[in-house]
C-alpha positions, 0 to 999 in steps of 0.5 A: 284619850276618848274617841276622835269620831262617833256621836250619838244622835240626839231625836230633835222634837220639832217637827220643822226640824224635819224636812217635809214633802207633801205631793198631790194633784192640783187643787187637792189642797196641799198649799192650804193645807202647808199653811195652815201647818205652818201657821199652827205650829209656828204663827205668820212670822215664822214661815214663808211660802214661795210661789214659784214660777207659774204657781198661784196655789197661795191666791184663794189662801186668807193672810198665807205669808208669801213670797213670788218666786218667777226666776232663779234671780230672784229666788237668790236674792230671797236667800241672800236676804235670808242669810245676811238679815237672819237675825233682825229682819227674819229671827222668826222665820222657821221654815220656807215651803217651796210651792212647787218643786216641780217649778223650782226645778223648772227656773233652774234649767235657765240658770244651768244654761246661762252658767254654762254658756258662761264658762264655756262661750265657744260651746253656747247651748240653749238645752238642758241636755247639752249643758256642762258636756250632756250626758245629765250633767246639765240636770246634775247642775241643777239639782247641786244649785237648788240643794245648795240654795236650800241648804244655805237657808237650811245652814241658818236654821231655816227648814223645808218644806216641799209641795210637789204634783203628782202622777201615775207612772209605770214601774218595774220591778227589780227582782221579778221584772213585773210591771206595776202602777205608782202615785208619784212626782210629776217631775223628771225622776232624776230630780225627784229622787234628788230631793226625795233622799233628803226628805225625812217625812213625804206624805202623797196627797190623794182620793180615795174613792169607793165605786160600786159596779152595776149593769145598764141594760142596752137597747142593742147588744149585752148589758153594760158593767159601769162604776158609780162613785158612792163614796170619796174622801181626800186622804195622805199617805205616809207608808204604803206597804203595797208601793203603789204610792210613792210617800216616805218616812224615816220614822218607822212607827209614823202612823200609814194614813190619814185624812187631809186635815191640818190637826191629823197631819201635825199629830201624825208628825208629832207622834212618830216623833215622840215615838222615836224620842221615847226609844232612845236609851238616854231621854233627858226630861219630857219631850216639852223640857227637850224642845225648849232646850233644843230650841235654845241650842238652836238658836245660839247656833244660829247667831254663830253661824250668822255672825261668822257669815258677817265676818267672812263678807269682811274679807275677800280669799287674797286677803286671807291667803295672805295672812295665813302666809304671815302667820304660817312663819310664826306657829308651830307648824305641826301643831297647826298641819295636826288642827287643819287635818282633824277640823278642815280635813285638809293636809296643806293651805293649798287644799283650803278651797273656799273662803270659809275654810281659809278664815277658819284655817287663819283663826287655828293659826292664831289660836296656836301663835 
């Protein structure tokens, strides 16, 4: 009997099978440079960018596909609409860009405070800092709503990519307690670090100025050192190993630094992927044969995944509880306490705490009737 657990990755060759971050100052051109991205790679039917909250980054961008976002409200009812029409309305659709995170955070804060006002009517608030006890559990609450909702989208195939601002923050260092300067986020750490963790690739959009100094002789007192810009260009960086900019990568071999332009930008992407991918021990054909075939797995996942949500929306959890109980009296109790253990991770029907797992556990017993 072989292994119960332990795989073997398998390097994905698309770069939208990747979740993307590209942060810089306002007007720098990352939006249009995410469209253009996105438009290369996968033509109009297969992105959306939402314009969040107070966003309008999409308005100077010629036939961009987008979507406003100015609540969570709505927000939920695009990802709602997503899922339950993913293979008619949206089978096309490969990755949604969030334009920007900093405002996607921002319509969450709201939606945090009404849940909690909610469950906890005698403890009203109208503070993040209060929500659900304080203590950042109000922050908490909102970085699991947006990841959730991200991966809702993500569960039926439909990628990240996140647009984000930046700004100069001030650091320590751990070890030699040495105060420095980074390019970041301008968001609340706490949120950017949430969503930093789960990027793959985070490229930080910003100038590159060469400035020559010189000195201006005074009319009264000494002479004056001033700089003179003679040179500037707009620029994205993937690693700095100096750590005054605060980009990532999980591929190792992504090249450092580019200019901002589309083409650099997919074939770094590309490239560190193909890199990966001719490392691995077993390639199965050239990386074309490889992305046809994972596109094909791709979407039969899909169509299962979409497929099994129809079917759950059938369905309410008293329902299933009720039939699980029925059908508990006709299986072989430890063959189906063994199947909910190794497929659930559950120990009894009792530890079966959302519907899709009560469905699931349902259609173990009646394979095994």
């Amino acid at each position: 009997m072989g292994r119960k657990f332990g795989k073997r990755n398998v390097i994905k060759v698309d770069p939208l099978a990747y979740n993307i971050g590209l942060l810089g100052e306002s007007g720098i051109g990352k939006t249009t440079l995410a469209v253009e991205f996105c438009d290369k790679l996968v033509s109009e039917d297969g992105y959306i960018l939402l314009n969040i909250g107070k966003e309008d980054g999409v308005d100077a961008i010629p036939d961009a596909v987008y979507e406003n976002i100015p609540d969570w409200e709505t927000f939920e009812d695009f990802v709602d609409d997503v899922v339950e029409n993913r293979t008619t309305d949206y089978k096309d659709l490969q990755v949604v860009v969030y334009d920007t995170i900093d405002e996607l955070f921002r319509i969450a804060e709201p939606e945090v405070i009404r849940l909690h006002n909610l469950e906890y009517p005698e403890k009203r608030t109208k503070s993040i800092k209060a929500a659900f006890g304080g203590f950042m559990a109000g922050e908490d609450k909102a970085i699991e709503i947006v990841l959730d909702k991200m991966w809702e989208l993500k569960s039926v195939g439909v990628q990240i990519m996140v647009l984000g601002h930046t700004k100069m923050r001030g650091k320590t260092d751990v070890v030699s307690g040495e105060e420095y300067d980074t390019l970041t986020a301008n968001l609340a750490n706490r949120y950017f670090n949430a969503i930093k963790t789960k990027l793959h690739v985070l490229g930080v959009a910003s100038i590159d100025r060469s400035i020559a100094k010189h000195r201006v002789k005074q009319k009264i007192g000494d002479d004056k050192t001033v700089g003179k810009v003679t040179d500037e260009s707009r620029i994205i960086t993937f690693r700095d190993d100096n750590f005054n900019i605060d980009s990532k990568s999980r591929f190792s071999e992504i090249i450092p630094q580019i200019d901002l332009d589309v083409d650099q930008f997919i074939s770094a992407v590309e490239g560190a992927i193909q890199k990966a991918h001719d490392k691995q021990k077993s390639k199965k054909g050239n990386i074309k044969e490889v992305k046809k075939e994972q596109a094909k797995e791709k979407i039969e996942k899909v169509n299962k995944i979409v497929e099994k949500e129809k079917e759950l929306a059938k369905h309410n959890e008293n329902d299933l509880k009720a039939e699980l109980k029925s059908l508990l009296n006709e299986v072989d109790k430890e063959q189906f306490k063994e199947r909910l253990q190794n497929e659930l991770g559950a120990s009894k029907p009792a530890e079966l705490d959302t519907k899709e797992k009560l469905y699931d556990a349902v259609n173990i017993a009646k394979s095994i009737k």
